[in-house]
N, C-alpha and C positions, 0 to 999 in steps of 0.2 A: 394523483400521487402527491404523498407532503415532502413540499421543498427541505431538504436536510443543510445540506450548505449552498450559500450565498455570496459567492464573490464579485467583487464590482470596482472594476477600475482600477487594480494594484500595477502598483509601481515600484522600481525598485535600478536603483542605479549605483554604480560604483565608478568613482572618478569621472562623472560625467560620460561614463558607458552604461548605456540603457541594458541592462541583464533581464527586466521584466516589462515590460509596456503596456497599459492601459487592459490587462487581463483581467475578463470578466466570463463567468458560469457558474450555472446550477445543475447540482447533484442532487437525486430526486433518495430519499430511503429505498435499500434494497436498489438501487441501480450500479451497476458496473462500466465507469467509465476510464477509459483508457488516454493517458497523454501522451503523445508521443514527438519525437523532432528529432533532427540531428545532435550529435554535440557539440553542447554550446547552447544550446537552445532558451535556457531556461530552466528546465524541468527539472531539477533539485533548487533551483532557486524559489518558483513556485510552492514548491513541498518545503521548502524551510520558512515560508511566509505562513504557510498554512498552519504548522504544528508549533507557532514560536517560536520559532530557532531564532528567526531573521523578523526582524520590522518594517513592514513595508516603507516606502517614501508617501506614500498617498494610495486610498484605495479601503475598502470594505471586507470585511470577511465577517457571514453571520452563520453562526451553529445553531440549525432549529430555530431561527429567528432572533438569536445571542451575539454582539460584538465578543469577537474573542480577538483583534488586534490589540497590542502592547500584553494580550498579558502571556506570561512564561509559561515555555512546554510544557512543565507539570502540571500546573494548573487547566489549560490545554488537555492535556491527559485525561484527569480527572473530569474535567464536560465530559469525556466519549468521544477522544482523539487516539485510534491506536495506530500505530507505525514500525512499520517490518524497513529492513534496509538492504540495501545490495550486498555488502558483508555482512554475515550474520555475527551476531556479539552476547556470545554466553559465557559461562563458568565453567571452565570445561573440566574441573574438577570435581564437580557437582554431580550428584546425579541429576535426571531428568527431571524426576520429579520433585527435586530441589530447586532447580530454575523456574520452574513454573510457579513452585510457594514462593520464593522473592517475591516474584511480581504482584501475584496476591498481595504479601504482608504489604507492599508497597500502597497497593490500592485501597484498603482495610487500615490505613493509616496504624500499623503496629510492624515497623522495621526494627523498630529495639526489639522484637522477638528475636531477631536475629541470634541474640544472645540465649544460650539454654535450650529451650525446646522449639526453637522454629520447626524443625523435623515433622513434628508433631501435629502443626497448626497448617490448616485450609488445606490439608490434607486429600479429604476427599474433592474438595472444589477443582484439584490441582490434577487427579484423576479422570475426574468428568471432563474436564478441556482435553487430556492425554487423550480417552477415548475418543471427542470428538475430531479429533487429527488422527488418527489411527496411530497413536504412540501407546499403546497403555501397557505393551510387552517387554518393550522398553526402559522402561520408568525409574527401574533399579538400577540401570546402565550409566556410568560416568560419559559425559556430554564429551569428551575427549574422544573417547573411542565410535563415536556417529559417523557414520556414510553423510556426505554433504546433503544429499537429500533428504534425510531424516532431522539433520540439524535445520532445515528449511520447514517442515514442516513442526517442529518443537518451535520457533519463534514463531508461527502464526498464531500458536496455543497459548505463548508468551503476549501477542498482541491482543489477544482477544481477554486477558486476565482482567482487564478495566472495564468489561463488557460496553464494548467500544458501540457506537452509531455510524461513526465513521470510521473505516480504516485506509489508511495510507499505506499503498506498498511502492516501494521505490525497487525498480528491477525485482522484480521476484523470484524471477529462475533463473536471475543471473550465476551461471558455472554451473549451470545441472546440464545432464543430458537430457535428450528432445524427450522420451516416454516420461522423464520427471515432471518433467514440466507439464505437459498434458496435465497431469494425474494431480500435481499441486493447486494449477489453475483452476482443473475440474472441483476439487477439495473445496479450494477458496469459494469459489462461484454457489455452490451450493451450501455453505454456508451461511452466505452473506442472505442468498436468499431466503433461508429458510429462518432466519434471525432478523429479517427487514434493514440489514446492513449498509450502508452505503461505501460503496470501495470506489478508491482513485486511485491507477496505477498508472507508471511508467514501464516501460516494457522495448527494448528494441528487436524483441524475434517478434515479426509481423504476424506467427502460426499462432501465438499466444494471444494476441491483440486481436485478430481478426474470427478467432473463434468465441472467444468469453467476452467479449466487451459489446454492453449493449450502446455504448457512440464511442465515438473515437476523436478526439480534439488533438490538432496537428499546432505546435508549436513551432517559430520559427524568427530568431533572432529576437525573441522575447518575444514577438507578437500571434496571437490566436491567429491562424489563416484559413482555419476549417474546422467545423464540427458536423458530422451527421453519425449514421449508421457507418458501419464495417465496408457495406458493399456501395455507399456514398463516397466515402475517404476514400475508394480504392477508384473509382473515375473519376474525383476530383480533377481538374489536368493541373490547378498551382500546385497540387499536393506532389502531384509526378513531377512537375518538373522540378520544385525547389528540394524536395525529400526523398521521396521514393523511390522513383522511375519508373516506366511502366513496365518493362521486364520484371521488377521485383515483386510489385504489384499481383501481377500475374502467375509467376511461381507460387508466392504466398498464397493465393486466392485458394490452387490446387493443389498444394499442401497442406490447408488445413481441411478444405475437404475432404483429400485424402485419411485426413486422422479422424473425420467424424464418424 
């Protein structure tokens, strides 16, 4: 499989509190890897190293074989950095299929379309993502009046507008109910696959993590303490005793079985 990203050794501290420690992994194209940890952990610290936000203290990050440390999120972007977030952040005056041509014009480097006939422009492009989230009945609908779930699925179509390599979701179904989330994750998964995507998510419902993530990396107090598969993480005994527990572990296990 070709390595898509490359981390090695990031670090990252604030007043002499370690928030990130010596965190290194590869993300393979088309693999679904899940972070997970308490809070506190890290894990938006991490995801704000990754996408620019933040600058590491020391440490590596390669895209497809590319330094992308120092340079800024859009730039970031623009490699084939897309990023969904635990609140979602649209126009909610917009229609649907208004939010999705921003993003376009944005990526198409023509945001002064903005002005006049944006309406008009990447139009169909803005369509084709709608379908592929099952929005396209939607399209004509002001982003104001979306069920939370629907406006969850309208930013993945938003993330995917840069025709991403990698995509980053930070909590994904965070505030949906349990059938949403199945059905989003399911959504995700199969897209990413079927595009050779590479996703990195955070996630704290373990039914979501343990069904769609092909490994699972356990954060904790900044430092990496575990990676393997779903059914590795969940006998790890550090992972139980500093994270999970094994009670939890074990509900989880047979809950998401249950949903398969």
């Amino acid at each position: 499989m070709t390595t898509l990203l490359d981390v090695k050794g990031l670090v990252k501290s604030y007043a002499g509190v370690h928030a990130v420690r010596d965190v290194s992994f590869a993300l393979n194209a088309g693999e679904i890897l899940a972070l997970i940890g308490p809070n506190g952990a890290g894990k938006s610290t991490c995801f704000n190293m990754l996408n620019g936000q933040i600058k590491p203290d020391a440490g590596s990050i390669r895209l497809a074989g590319e330094e992308i440390v120092g340079q800024p999120p859009r730039t970031v972007w623009r490699r084939g950095v897309g990023r969904t977030f635990q609140i979602t952040a649209t126009f909610a005056s917009m229609t649907v299929r208004e939010n999705v041509q921003v993003a376009l014009l944005s990526f198409h480097h023509r945001l002064w379309s903005m002005i006049g006939y944006a309406g008009a422009r990447h139009r169909a492009e803005a369509d084709e993502l709608l379908a592929l989230v099952g929005m396209s009945e939607q399209a004509e609908r002001p982003c104001g009046e979306l069920a939370y779930g629907d406006l969850k699925r309208l930013e993945l179509a938003i993330a995917l507008a840069n025709q991403p390599r990698l995509l980053l979701m930070d909590e994904p179904t965070a505030g949906m109910a349990p059938k949403e989330r199945v059905e989003l994750m399911r959504l995700t998964a199969g897209i990413a696959r079927a595009k050779n995507i590479g996703v990195l998510f955070t996630e704290h419902d373990m039914d979501v993590v343990f069904e769609h993530a092909d490994e699972v990396m356990v954060l904790n107090r900044g430092q990496l303490i575990a990676r393997g598969t779903p059914q590795q993480v969940r006998q790890d005994r550090q992972v139980q005793a500093i994270y999970l527990g094994e009670g939890l572990l074990y509900d989880a296990k047979h809950r998401a079985e249950a949903l398969s």
